[in-house]
GUDOLO-742496 format. One record per residue (C-alpha): x, y, z negated. Coordinates in steps of 0.25 Angstrom, whole numbers, plus 5000, padded with zeros to 4 digits. Each point is the difference from the previous one (the first is absolute). Layout:
// GUDOLO-742496
<<X; Y; Z>> ...
// end
This chain:
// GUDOLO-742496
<<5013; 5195; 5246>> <<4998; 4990; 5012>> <<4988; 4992; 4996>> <<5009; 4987; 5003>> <<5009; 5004; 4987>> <<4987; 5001; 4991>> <<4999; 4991; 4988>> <<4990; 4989; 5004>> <<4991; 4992; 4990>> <<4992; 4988; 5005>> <<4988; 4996; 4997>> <<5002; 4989; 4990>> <<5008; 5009; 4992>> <<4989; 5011; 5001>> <<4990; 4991; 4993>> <<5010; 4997; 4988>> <<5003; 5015; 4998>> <<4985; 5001; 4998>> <<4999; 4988; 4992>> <<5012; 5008; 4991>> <<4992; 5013; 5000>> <<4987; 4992; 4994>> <<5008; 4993; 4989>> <<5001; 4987; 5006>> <<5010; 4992; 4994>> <<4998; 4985; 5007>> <<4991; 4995; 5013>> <<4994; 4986; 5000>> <<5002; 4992; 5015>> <<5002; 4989; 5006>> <<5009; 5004; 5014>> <<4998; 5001; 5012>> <<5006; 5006; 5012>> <<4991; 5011; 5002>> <<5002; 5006; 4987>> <<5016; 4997; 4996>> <<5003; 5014; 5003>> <<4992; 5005; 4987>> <<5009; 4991; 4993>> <<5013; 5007; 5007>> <<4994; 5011; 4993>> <<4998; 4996; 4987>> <<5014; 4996; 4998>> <<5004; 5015; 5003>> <<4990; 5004; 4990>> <<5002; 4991; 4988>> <<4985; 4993; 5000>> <<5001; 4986; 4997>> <<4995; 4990; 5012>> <<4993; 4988; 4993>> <<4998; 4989; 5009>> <<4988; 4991; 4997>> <<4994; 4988; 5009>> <<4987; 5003; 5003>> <<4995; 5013; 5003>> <<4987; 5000; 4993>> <<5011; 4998; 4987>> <<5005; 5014; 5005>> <<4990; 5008; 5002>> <<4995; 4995; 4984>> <<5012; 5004; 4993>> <<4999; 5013; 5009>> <<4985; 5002; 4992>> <<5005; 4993; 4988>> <<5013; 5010; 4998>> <<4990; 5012; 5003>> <<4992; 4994; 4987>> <<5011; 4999; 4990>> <<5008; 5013; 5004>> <<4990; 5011; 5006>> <<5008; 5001; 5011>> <<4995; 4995; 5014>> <<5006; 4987; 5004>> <<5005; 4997; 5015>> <<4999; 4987; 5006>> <<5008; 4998; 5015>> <<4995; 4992; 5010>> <<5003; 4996; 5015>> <<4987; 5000; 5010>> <<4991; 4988; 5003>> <<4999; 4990; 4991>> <<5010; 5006; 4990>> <<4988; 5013; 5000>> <<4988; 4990; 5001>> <<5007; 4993; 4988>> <<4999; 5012; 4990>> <<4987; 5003; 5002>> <<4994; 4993; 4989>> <<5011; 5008; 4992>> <<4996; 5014; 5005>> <<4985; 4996; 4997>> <<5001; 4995; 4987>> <<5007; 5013; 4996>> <<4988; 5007; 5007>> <<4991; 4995; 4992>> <<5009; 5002; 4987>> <<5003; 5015; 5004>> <<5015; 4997; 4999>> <<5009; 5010; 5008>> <<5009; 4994; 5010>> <<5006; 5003; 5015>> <<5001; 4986; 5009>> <<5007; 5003; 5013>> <<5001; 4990; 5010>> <<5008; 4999; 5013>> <<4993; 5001; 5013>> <<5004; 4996; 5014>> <<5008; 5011; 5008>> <<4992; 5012; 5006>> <<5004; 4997; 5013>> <<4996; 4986; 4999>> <<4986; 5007; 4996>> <<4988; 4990; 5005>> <<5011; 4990; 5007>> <<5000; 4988; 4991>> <<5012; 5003; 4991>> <<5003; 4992; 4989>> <<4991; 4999; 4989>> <<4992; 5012; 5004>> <<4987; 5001; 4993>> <<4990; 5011; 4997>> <<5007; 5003; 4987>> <<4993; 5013; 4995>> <<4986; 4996; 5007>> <<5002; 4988; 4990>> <<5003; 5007; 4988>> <<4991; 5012; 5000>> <<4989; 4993; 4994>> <<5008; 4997; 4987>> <<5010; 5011; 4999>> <<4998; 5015; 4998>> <<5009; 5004; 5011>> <<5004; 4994; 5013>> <<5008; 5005; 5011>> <<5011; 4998; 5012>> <<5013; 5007; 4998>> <<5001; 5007; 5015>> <<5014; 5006; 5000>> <<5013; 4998; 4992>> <<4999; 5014; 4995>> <<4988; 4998; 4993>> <<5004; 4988; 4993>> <<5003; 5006; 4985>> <<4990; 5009; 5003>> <<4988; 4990; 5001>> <<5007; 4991; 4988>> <<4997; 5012; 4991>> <<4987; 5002; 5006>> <<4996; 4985; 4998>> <<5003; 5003; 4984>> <<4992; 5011; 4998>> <<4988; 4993; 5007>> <<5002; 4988; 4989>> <<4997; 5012; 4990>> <<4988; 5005; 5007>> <<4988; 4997; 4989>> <<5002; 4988; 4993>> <<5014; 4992; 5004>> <<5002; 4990; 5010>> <<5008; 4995; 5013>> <<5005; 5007; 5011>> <<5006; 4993; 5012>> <<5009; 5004; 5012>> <<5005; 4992; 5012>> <<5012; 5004; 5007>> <<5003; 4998; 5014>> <<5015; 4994; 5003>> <<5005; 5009; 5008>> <<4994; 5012; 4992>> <<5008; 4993; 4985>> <<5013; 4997; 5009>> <<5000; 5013; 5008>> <<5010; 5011; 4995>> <<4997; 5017; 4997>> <<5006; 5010; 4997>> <<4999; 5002; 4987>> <<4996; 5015; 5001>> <<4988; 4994; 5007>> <<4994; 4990; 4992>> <<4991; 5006; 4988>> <<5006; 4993; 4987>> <<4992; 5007; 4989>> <<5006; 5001; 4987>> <<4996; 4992; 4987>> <<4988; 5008; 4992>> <<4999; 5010; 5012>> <<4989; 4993; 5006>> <<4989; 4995; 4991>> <<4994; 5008; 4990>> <<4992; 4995; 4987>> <<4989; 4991; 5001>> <<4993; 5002; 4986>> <<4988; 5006; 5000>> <<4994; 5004; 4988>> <<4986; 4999; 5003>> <<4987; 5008; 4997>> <<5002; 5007; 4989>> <<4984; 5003; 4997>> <<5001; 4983; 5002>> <<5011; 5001; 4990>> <<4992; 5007; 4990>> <<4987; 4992; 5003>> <<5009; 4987; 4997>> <<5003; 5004; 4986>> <<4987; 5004; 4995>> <<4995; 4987; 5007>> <<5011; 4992; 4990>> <<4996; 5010; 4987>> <<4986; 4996; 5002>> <<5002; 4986; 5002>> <<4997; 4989; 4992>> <<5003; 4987; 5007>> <<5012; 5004; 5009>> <<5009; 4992; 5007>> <<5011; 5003; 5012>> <<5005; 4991; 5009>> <<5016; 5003; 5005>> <<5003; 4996; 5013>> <<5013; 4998; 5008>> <<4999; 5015; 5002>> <<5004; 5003; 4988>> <<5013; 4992; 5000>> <<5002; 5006; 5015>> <<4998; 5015; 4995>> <<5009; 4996; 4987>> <<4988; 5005; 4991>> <<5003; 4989; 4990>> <<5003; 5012; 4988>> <<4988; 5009; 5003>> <<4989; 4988; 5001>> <<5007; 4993; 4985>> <<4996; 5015; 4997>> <<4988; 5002; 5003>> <<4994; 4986; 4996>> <<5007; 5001; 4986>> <<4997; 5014; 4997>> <<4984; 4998; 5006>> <<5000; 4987; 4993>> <<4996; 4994; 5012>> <<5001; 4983; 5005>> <<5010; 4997; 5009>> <<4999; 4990; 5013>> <<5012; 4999; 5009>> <<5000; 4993; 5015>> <<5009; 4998; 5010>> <<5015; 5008; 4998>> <<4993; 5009; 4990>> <<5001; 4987; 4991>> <<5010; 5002; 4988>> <<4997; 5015; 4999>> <<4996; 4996; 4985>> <<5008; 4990; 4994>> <<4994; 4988; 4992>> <<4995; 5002; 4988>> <<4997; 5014; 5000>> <<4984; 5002; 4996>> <<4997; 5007; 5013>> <<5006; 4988; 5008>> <<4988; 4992; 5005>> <<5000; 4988; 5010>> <<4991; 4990; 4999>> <<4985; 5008; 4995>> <<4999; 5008; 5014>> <<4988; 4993; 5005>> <<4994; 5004; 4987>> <<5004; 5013; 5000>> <<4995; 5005; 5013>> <<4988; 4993; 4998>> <<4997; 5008; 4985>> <<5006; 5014; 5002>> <<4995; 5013; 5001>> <<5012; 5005; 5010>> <<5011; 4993; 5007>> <<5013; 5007; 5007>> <<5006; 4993; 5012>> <<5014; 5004; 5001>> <<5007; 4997; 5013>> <<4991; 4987; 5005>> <<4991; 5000; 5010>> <<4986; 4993; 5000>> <<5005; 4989; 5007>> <<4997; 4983; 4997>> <<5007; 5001; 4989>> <<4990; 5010; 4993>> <<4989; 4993; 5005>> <<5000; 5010; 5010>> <<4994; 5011; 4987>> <<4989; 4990; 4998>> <<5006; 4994; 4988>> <<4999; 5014; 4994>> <<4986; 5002; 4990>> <<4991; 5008; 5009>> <<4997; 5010; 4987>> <<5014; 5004; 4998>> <<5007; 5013; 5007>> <<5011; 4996; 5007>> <<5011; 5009; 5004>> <<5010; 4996; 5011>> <<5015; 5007; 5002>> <<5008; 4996; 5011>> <<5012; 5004; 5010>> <<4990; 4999; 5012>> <<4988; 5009; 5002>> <<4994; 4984; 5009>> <<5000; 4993; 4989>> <<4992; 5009; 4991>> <<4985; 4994; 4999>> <<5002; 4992; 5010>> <<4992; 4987; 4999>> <<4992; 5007; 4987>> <<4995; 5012; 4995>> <<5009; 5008; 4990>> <<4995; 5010; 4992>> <<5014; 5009; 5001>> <<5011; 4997; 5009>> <<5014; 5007; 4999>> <<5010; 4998; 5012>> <<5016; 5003; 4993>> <<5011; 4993; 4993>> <<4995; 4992; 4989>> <<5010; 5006; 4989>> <<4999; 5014; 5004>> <<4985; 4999; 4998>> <<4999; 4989; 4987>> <<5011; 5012; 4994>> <<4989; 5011; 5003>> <<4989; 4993; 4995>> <<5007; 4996; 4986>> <<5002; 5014; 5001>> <<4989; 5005; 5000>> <<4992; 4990; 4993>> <<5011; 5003; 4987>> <<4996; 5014; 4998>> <<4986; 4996; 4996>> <<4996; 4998; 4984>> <<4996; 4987; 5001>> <<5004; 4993; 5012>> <<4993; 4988; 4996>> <<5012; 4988; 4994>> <<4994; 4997; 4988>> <<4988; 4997; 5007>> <<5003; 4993; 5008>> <<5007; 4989; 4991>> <<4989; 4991; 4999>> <<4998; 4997; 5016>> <<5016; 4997; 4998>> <<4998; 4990; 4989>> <<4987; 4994; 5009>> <<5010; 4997; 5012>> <<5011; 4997; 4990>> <<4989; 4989; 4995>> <<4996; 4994; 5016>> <<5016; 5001; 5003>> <<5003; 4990; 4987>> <<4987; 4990; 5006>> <<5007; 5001; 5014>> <<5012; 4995; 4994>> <<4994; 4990; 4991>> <<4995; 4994; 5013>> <<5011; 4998; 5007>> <<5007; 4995; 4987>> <<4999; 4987; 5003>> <<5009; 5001; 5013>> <<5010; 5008; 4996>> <<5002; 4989; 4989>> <<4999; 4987; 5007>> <<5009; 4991; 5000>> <<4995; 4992; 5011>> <<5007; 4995; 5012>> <<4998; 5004; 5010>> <<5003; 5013; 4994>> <<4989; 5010; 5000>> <<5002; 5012; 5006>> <<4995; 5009; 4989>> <<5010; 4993; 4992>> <<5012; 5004; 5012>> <<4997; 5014; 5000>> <<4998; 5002; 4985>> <<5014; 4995; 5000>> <<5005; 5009; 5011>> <<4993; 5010; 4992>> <<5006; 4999; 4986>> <<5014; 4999; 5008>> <<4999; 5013; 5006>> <<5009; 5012; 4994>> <<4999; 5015; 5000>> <<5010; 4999; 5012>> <<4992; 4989; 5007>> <<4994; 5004; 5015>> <<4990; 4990; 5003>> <<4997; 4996; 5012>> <<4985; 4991; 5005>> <<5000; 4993; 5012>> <<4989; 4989; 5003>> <<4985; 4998; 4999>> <<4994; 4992; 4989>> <<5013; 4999; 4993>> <<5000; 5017; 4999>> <<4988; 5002; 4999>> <<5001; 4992; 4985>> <<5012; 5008; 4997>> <<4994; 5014; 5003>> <<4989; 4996; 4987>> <<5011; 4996; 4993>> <<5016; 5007; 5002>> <<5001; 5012; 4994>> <<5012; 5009; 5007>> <<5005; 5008; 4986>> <<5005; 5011; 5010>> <<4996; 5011; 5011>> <<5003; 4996; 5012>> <<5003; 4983; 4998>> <<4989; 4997; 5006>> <<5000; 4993; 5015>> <<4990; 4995; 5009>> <<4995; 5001; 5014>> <<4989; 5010; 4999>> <<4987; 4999; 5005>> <<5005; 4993; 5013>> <<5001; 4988; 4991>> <<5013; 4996; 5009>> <<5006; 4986; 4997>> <<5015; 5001; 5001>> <<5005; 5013; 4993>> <<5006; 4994; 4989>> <<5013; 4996; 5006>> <<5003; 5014; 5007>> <<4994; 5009; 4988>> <<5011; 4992; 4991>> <<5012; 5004; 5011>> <<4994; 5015; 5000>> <<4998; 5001; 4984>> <<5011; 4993; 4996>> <<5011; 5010; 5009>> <<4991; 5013; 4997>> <<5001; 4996; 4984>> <<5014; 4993; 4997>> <<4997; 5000; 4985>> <<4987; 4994; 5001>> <<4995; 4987; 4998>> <<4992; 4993; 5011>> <<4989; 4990; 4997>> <<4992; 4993; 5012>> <<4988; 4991; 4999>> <<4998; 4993; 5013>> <<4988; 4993; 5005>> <<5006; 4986; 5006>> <<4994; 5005; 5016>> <<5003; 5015; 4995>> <<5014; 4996; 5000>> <<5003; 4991; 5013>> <<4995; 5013; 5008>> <<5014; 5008; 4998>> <<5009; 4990; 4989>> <<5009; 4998; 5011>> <<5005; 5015; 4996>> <<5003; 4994; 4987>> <<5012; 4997; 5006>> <<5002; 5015; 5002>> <<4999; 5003; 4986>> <<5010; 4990; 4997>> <<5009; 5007; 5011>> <<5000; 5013; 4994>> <<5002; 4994; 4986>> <<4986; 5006; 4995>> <<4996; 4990; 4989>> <<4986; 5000; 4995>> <<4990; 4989; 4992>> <<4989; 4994; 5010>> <<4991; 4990; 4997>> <<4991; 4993; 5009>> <<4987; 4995; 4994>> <<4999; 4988; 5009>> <<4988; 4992; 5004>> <<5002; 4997; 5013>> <<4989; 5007; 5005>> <<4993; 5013; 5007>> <<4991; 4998; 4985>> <<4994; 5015; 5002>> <<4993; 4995; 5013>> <<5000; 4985; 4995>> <<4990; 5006; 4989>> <<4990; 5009; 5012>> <<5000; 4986; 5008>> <<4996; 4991; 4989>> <<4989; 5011; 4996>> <<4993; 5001; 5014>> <<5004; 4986; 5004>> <<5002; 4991; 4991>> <<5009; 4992; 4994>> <<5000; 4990; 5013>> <<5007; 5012; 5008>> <<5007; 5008; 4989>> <<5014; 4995; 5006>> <<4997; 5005; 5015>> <<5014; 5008; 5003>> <<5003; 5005; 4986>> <<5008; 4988; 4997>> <<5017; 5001; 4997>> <<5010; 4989; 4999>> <<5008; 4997; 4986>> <<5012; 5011; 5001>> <<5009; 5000; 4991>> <<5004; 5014; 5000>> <<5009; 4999; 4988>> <<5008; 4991; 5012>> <<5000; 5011; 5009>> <<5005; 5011; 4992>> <<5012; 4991; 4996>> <<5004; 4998; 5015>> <<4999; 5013; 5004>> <<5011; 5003; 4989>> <<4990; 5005; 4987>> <<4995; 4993; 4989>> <<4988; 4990; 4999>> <<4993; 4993; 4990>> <<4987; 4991; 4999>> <<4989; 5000; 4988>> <<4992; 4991; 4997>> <<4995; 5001; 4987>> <<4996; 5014; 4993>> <<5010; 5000; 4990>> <<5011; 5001; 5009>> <<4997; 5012; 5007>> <<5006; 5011; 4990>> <<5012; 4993; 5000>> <<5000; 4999; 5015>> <<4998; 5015; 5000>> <<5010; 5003; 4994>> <<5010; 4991; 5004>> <<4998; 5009; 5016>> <<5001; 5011; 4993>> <<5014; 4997; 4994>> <<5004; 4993; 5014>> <<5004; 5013; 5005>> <<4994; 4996; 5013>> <<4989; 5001; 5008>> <<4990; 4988; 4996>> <<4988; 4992; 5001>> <<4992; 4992; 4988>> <<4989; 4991; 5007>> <<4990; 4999; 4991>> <<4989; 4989; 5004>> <<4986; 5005; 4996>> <<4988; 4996; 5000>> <<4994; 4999; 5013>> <<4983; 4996; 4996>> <<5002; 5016; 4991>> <<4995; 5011; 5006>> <<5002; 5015; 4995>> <<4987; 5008; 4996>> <<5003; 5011; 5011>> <<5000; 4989; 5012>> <<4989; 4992; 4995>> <<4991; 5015; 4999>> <<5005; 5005; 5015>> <<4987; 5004; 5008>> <<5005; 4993; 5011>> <<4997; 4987; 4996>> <<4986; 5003; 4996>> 
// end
């Protein structure tokens, strides 16, 4: 056959075919002329092309679908600026090991080193925060390096891989019998290691023998989809539960294993503490926080992470469900595993978790005005349901509700990871909201969280995705506000943390959703649910309290 009759593919429609054979049911973009080709291809291929109006919102969503499905995300992007503005979105996914593929255009390869438009050192850029960066050098290697690109998101723990492609390799044409187009679950095999089974074994007899245990379960543990076999194990071993992160919600509240608020004092009085899926990062005190006389045990996707920045006294690298099944398993077949024992160190922690609350009591209950946040997310908490994905963007304002919202579900639990990135909250709605139809959204805003990407409120309105968002409003940066008045005083506490009056309620109604103010504390249940039965997407401004701080921003290091 004359080469001239072959059936030719382009490039554009390469990288949808791959996008198709990994399951890739939307991309997130904002358009550019280096990169409309893909979206030629997408339409042949049935993937939805979402449209946002920043690039940073589509390169969250991208890591915020990956989150809510399990599937990796794809955001699309044109070269220069349009790459340059999805940084932050691939480093935040980073950071949170979320899998995702971001390509971005590039100027021609002819034009290589001549000045073309919006040519930039793309993947010299992005290999510092991604776990796979490269050049697409030839159309017929385009699906072939979209599939390769996946599988390095799987490599260890999860996270972000990125590809640029050059103009005239995504617009060119090949025969198709010359382009590589693997086919869907031919190319990657399973990641889920089981671990050491001698490290299994010495686990279990480690949590027979114990008699202060306590395990913390990290966002691993939602990423792995290990919620079943860690409820297992903490309830057949009678062992205390602490959740961070996405693995939040993998006990629901109420249940006697479910623990939030004693942690400090558990890791301070056990005998041996499991870290499931969280690394000894800030957040752990990076494993200071953890009582030098206990043996602590660490499982994680990433052979790195294991004992860095402390000692552990056994490591296992695999999937945390895998090795939490084999550990119940093998702890089960001994005659005593140790439950009954172990009941009063529960009751202990049961007892420090009722003084925590006790403590905060007093805001959760105000009635004062400005409202107190406590009270705010003690509403947001008791309005949750079984079906509501909740969704934390903000400083001070989140960092309240993480003491006090309780997701009553696995996998309802959003935030930015340990990035601790302003500006998700917006683009992890879109994302959660089009992966999971039948869910309930629930976003709380810090005020400054929110003006970084609420201009894609609009989007959510375009798409007709309503969800309930509140802002807690205070016209302030009050997470910073709080480190400047500690080191500065009280003269210089308002040096560039300082916001207008916004009324965001305002906003949300021009953009075509539903808005309402609040004032006084009574009003905001009924506001609640008025957004909910709106049908739209919304916004309740709340005005907080501005001179209240959380316990978590008053206690960071780096104001000391």
């Amino acid at each position: 056959m004359p080469e001239d009759s072959e059936e030719l593919i382009s490039g554009g429609h390469l990288v949808a075919k791959a996008l198709r054979a990994e399951g890739v049911e939307r991309i997130y973009t904002l358009c550019g002329g280096h990169i409309i080709d893909i979206y030629d291809g997408c339409v042949d291929e049935g993937i939805e092309v979402v449209d946002v109006r920043h690039e940073q919102v589509a390169a969250h969503a991208a890591d915020g679908y990956a989150r809510i499905t399990g599937r990796p995300g794809c955001a699309v992007v044109t070269a220069g600026p349009g790459t340059t503005d999805a940084v932050t979105g691939v480093a935040n996914a980073f950071r949170a090991e979320s899998p995702m593929l971001l390509i971005g255009g590039q100027g021609a390869h002819s034009q290589h080193k001549m000045g073309s438009l919006q040519d930039l050192p793309h993947v010299e850029m992005m290999a510092p925060v991604s776990k796979f960066a490269a050049t697409v050098p030839d159309t017929a290697r385009v699906a072939d390096m979209v599939s390769m690109a996946f599988r390095e998101c799987y490599h260890g723990a999860p996270g972000p891989s990125f590809l640029e492609i050059p103009r005239d390799v995504l617009d060119a044409k090949v025969p198709v019998a010359k382009a590589r187009v693997p086919e869907a679950g031919q190319y990657r095999a399973s990641t889920r290691t089981a671990g050491d089974p001698a490290a299994v074994e010495r686990l279990a007899d480690l949590l027979v023998h114990a008699d202060k245990p306590a395990i913390l379960l990290g966002s691993q543990v939602w990423t792995t989809r290990a919620t079943d076999d860690a409820v297992e194990l903490v309830r057949t071993l009678n062992v205390p539960a602490y959740m961070n992160g996405a693995g939040r919600g993998t006990l629901p509240p109420g249940d006697p294993h479910h623990f939030q608020l004693s942690r400090r004092y558990a890791f301070s009085n056990a005998d041996l503490i499991v870290i499931v899926g969280t690394p000894f990062d800030f957040r752990m005190g990076y494993g200071k926080r953890l009582s030098p006389d206990a043996t602590v045990v660490q499982i994680d996707l990433d052979y790195r992470t294991v004992g860095k920045n402390r000692d552990v006294d056994l490591g296992i690298v695999g999937d945390a469900g895998l090795i939490l099944k084999a550990v119940t398993e093998a702890a089960s077949g001994r005659v005593d595993g140790g439950a009954v024992r172990r009941k009063a160190w529960l009751e202990e922690l049961r007892a420090a978790e009722r003084t925590a609350i006790e403590k905060r009591l007093p805001g959760l209950k105000s009635d004062a005005s400005p409202i107190h946040p406590y009270r705010l997310v003690g509403e947001i908490n008791d309005f949750l349901t079984e079906d509501s994905i909740y969704i934390g963007d903000g400083g001070d304002i989140v960092t309240f509700s993480g003491q006090v919202v309780q997701p009553k579900s696995p996998g309802h639990w959003m935030d930015p990871g340990p990035l601790g990135t302003l500006g998700v909250g917006v683009p992890f709605v879109l994302a959660a909201k089009q992966a999971r139809p039948d869910k309930e959204v629930v976003a709380l805003f810090g005020d400054g969280a929110f003006s970084l990407t609420g201009w894609d409120f609009e989007t959510l309105v375009r798409y007709n995705l309503p969800f309930v968002g509140i802002v807690g409003n205070n016209s302030s940066m009050n997470q910073i506000r709080y480190g400047q008045k500690a080191k500065y005083g009280h003269e210089r506490e308002r040096v560039g943390n300082t916001l207008g009056d916004v009324h965001y309620d305002k906003f949300a109604q021009m953009l075509g959703g539903y808005g309402e103010e609040v004032r006084d504390p009574a009003d905001i249940a009924p506001a609640l649910r008025r957004a909910r039965e709106s049908g739209l997407p919304s916004l309740i401004n709340v005005w907080v309290d501005p001179d209240a701080y959380a316990p978590g921003t008053m206690n960071q290091t780096m104001y000391k």
